[in-house]
C-alpha positions, 0 to 999 in steps of 0.5 A, a space after each residue: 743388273 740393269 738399273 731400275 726405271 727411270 733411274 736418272 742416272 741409267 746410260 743414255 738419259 740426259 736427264 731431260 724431258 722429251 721433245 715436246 716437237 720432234 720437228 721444225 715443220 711440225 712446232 711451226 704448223 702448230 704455231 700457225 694454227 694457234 694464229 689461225 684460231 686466234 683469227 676465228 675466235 677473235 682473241 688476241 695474240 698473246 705469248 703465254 697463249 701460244 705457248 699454253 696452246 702448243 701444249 707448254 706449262 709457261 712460256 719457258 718451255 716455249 723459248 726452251 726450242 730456242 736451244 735447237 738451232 733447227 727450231 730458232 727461226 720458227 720461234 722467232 717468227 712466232 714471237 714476231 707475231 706476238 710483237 706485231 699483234 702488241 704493235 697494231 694495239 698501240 693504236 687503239 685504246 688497250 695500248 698499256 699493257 702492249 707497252 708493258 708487253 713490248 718492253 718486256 719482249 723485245 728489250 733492244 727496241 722498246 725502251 724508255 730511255 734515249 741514248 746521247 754521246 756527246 765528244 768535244 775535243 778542245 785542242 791546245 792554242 797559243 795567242 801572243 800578246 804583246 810578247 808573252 805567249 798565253 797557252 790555256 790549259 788543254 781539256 779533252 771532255 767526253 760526256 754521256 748524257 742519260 734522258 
């Protein structure tokens, strides 16, 4: 007996959804056109404008291609875009939320936080005065300081 339709458990269903794009060239012709009516329309790029665009509920199911190796390079492109048009704010007056949205796009390169190790070694000396050798304690110190 065949098992009754869509039966998650029937032979060649792995449980997912299709492929919203079946190929790289066609998810990047709809990115480029999402940047291109954003241009026409006078709206701003946005991450969940992209992804409502192309047809996604959120921007999970955008960044979901990133487990298709074929789609990584056009998604990162795409969010390259998204990230330049948040930079460019920056030099206008709307640059709150593009500093929130940066932050929370790129983690690597936009942080509040600045980083310094500092290594001091101290090595062991010996003074003779008058006779009696004076050797002060040897310290080796690293220090991590956090802004």
């Amino acid at each position: 007996m065949a098992a009754p339709k869509f039966n998650l458990y029937a032979l060649g269903n792995n449980g997912g959804v299709e492929k919203k794009y079946k190929t790289p060239k066609e998810f990047d012709l709809k990115a480029k056109a999402y940047f291109d009516w954003c241009i026409e329309n006078k709206q701003d790029i946005a991450i969940n404008g992209i992804a409502l665009f192309m047809g996604f509920y959120d921007k999970k199911g955008f960044k979901n291609y990133l487990k298709y190796e074929e789609f990584v390079p056009y998604i990162k492109r795409a969010l390259t875009v998204v990230e330049l048009s948040y930079e460019l704010d920056l030099r206008s007056f709307k640059f709150g939320g593009s500093i929130f949205a940066l932050k929370n796009l790129n983690r690597e390169d936009w942080k509040d936080k600045t980083e310094q190790e500092v290594l001091q070694m101290i090595t062991n000396v010996e003074a003779t005065f008058g006779g009696a050798t004076v050797q002060p304690t040897q310290e080796s110190t690293t220090d991590t300081q956090l802004d």
